[in-house]
LOFIZA-510265 format. One record per residue: residue number from 1; y, z, x of N, C-alpha, C, CB in turn; residue in three letters. Coordinates in Angstrom, 3 decimals. Each point is the difference from the previous one (the first is absolute). Last residue first. Glycine has a CB too. Example, Ala and Ser with C-alpha at 12.3 -4.5 7.8 and 13.67 -1.06 7.14 Angstrom:
// LOFIZA-510265
timar nr = 2, npy = -2.250, npz = 7.080, npx = 12.850, capy = 1.190, capz = 0.060, capx = 0.820, cpy = 1.090, cpz = 0.730, cpx = -0.770, cbpy = -0.628, cbpz = -2.145, cbpx = 1.184, rest = ser
timar nr = 1, npy = -5.092, npz = 2.075, npx = -0.894, capy = 1.190, capz = 0.000, capx = -0.890, cpy = 1.200, cpz = 0.000, cpx = 0.900, cbpy = -1.173, cbpz = 1.246, cbpx = -1.892, rest = ala
// end
This chain:
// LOFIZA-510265
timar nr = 43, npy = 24.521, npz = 82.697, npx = 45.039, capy = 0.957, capz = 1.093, capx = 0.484, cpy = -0.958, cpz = 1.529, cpx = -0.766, cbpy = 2.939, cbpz = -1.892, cbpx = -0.008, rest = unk
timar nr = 42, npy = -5.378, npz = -3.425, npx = 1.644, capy = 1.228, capz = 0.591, capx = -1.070, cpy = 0.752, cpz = 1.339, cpx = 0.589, cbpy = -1.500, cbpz = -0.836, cbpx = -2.213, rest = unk
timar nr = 41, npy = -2.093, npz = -2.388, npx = 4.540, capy = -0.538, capz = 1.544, capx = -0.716, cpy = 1.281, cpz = 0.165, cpx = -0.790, cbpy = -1.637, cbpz = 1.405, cbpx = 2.014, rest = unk
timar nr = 40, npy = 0.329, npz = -6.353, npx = -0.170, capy = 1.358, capz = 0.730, capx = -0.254, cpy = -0.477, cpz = 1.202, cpx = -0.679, cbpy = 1.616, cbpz = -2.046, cbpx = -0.252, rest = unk
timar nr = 39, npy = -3.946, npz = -1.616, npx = 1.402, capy = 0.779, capz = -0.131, capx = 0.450, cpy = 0.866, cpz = 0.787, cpx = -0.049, cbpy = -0.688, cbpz = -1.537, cbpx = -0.093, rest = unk
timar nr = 38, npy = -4.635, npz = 0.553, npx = -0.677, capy = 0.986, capz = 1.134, capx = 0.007, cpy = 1.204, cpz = -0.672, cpx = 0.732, cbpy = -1.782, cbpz = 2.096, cbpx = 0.058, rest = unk
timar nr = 37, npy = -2.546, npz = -5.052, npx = -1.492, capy = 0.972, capz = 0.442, capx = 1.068, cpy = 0.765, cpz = 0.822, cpx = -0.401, cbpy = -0.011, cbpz = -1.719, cbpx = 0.956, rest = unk
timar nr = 36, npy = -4.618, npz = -0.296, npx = -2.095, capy = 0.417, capz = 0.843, capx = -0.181, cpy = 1.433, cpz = 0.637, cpx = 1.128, cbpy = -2.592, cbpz = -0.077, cbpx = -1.291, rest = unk
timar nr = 35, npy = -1.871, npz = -4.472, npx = -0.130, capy = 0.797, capz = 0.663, capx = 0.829, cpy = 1.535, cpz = 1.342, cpx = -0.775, cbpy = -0.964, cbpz = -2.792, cbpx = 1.634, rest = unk
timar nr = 34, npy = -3.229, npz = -0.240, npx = -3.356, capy = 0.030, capz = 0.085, capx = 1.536, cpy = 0.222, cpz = 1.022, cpx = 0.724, cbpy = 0.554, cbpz = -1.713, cbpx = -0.248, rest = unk
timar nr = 33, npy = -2.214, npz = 0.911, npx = -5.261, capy = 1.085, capz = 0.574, capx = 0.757, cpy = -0.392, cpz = 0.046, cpx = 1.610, cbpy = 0.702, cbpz = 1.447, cbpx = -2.210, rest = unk
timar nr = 32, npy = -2.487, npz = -4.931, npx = -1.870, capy = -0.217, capz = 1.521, capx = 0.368, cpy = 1.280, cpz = 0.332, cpx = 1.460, cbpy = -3.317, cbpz = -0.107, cbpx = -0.864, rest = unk
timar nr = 31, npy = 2.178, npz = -4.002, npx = -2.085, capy = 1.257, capz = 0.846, capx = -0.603, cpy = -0.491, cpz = 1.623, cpx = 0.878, cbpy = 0.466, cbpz = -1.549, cbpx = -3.126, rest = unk
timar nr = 30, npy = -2.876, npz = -3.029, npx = 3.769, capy = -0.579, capz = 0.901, capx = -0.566, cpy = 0.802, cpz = 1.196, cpx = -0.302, cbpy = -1.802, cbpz = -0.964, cbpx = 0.968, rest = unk
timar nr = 29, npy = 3.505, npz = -2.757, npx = 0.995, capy = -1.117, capz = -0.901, capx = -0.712, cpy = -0.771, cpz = 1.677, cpx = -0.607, cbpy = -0.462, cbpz = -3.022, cbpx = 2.028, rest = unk
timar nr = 28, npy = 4.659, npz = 3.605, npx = 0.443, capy = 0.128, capz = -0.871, capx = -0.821, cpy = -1.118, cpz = -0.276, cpx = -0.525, cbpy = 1.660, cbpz = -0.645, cbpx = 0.931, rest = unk
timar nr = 27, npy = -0.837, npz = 4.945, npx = 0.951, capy = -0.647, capz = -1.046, capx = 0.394, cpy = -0.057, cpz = -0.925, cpx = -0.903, cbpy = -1.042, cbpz = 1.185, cbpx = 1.300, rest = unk
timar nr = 26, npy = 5.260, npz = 2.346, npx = -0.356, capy = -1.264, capz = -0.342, capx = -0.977, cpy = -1.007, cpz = -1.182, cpx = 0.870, cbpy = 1.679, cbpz = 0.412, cbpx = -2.565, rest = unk
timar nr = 25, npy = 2.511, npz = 3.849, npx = 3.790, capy = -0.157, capz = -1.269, capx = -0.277, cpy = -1.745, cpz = -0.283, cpx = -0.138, cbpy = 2.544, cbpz = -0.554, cbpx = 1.320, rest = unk
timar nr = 24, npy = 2.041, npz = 3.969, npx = -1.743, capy = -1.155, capz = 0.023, capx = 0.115, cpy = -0.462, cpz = -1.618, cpx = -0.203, cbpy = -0.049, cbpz = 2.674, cbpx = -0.718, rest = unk
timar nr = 23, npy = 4.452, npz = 0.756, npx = 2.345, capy = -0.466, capz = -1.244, capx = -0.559, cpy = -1.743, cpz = 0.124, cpx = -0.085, cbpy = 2.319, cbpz = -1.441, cbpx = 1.110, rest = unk
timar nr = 22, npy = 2.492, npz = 5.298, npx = -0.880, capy = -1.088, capz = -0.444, capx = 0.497, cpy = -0.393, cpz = -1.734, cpx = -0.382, cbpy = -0.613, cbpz = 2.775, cbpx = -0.126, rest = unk
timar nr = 21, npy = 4.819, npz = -0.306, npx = -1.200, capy = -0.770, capz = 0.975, capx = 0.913, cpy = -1.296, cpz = -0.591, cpx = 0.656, cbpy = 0.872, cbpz = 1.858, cbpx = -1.494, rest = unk
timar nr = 20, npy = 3.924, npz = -4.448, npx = 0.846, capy = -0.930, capz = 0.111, capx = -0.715, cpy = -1.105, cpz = 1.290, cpx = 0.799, cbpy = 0.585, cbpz = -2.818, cbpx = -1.009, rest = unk
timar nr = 19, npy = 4.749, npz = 1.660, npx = -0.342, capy = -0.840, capz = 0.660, capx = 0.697, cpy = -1.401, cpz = 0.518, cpx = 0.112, cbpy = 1.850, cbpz = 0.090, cbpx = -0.060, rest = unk
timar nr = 18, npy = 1.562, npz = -2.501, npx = -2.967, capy = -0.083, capz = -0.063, capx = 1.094, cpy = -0.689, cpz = 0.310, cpx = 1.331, cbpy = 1.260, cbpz = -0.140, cbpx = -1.389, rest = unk
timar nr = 17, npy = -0.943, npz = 1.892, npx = -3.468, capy = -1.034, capz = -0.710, capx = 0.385, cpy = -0.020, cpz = -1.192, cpx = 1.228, cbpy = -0.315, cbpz = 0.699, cbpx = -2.382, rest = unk
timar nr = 16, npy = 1.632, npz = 3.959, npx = 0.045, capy = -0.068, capz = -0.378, capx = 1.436, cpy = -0.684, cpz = -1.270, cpx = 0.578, cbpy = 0.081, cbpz = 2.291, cbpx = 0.027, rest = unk
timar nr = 15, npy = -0.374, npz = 0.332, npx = -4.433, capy = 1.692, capz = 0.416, capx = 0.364, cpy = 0.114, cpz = -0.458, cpx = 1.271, cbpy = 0.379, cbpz = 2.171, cbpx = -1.272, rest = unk
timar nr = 14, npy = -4.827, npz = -2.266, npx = -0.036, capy = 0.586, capz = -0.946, capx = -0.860, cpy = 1.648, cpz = 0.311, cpx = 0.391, cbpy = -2.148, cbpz = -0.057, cbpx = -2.105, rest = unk
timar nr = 13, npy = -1.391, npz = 0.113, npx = 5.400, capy = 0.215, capz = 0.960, capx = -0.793, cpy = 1.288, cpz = -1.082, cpx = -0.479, cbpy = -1.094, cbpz = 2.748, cbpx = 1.143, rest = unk
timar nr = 12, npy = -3.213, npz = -5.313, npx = 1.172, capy = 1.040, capz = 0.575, capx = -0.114, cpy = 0.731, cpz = 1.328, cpx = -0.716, cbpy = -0.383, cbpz = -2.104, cbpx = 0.479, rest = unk
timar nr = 11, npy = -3.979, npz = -2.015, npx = 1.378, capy = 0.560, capz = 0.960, capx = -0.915, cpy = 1.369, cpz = 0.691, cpx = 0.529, cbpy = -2.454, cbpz = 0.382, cbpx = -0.794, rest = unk
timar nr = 10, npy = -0.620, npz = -5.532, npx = 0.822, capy = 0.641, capz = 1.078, capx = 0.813, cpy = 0.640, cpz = 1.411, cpx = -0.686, cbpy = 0.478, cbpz = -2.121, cbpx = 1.392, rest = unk
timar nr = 9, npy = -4.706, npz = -1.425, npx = -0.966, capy = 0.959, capz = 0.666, capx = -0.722, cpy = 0.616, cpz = 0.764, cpx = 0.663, cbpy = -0.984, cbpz = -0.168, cbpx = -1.619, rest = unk
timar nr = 8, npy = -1.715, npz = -4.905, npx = 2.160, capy = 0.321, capz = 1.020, capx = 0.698, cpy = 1.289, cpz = 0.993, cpx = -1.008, cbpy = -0.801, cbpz = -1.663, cbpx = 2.529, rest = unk
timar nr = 7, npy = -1.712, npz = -2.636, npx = -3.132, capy = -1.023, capz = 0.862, capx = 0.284, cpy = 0.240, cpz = 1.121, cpx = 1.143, cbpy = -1.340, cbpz = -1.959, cbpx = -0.810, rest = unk
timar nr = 6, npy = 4.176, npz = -2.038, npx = -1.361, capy = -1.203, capz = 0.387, capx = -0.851, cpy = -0.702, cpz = 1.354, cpx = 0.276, cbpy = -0.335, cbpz = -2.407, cbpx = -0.120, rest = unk
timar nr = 5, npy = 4.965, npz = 1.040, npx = 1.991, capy = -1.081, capz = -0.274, capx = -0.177, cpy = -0.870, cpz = 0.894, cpx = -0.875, cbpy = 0.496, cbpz = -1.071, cbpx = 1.950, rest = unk
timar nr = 4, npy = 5.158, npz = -0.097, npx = -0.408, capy = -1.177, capz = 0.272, capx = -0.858, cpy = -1.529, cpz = -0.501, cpx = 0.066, cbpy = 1.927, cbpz = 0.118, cbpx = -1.174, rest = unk
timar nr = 3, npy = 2.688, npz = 1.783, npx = 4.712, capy = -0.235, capz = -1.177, capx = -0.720, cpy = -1.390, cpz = 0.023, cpx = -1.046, cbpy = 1.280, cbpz = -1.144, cbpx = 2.158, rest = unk
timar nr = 2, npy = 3.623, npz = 4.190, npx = -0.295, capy = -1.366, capz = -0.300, capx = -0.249, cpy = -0.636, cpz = -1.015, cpx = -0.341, cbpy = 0.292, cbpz = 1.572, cbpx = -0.313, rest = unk
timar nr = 1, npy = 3.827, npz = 0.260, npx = 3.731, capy = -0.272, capz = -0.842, capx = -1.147, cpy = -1.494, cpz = 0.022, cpx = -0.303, cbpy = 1.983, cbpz = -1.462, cbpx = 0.551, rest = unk
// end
């Protein structure tokens, strides 16, 4: 289950969107990017 925040994106392939490929997440007070997780290299 996903839950929603402000300052984290998660991406996906659109025919798959169960299955998310990665997430990227934000520094709330200055929107700059933390963190970078690969979850899934695809097929």
């Amino acid at each position: 289950m996903y839950t929603r925040s402000d300052n984290v994106f998660v991406y996906y392939k659109k025919d798959n969107p169960e299955n998310p490929l990665g997430t990227l997440v934000f520094e709330p007070e200055t929107s700059k990017l933390v963190s970078w997780v690969l979850l899934c290299q695809g097929n």
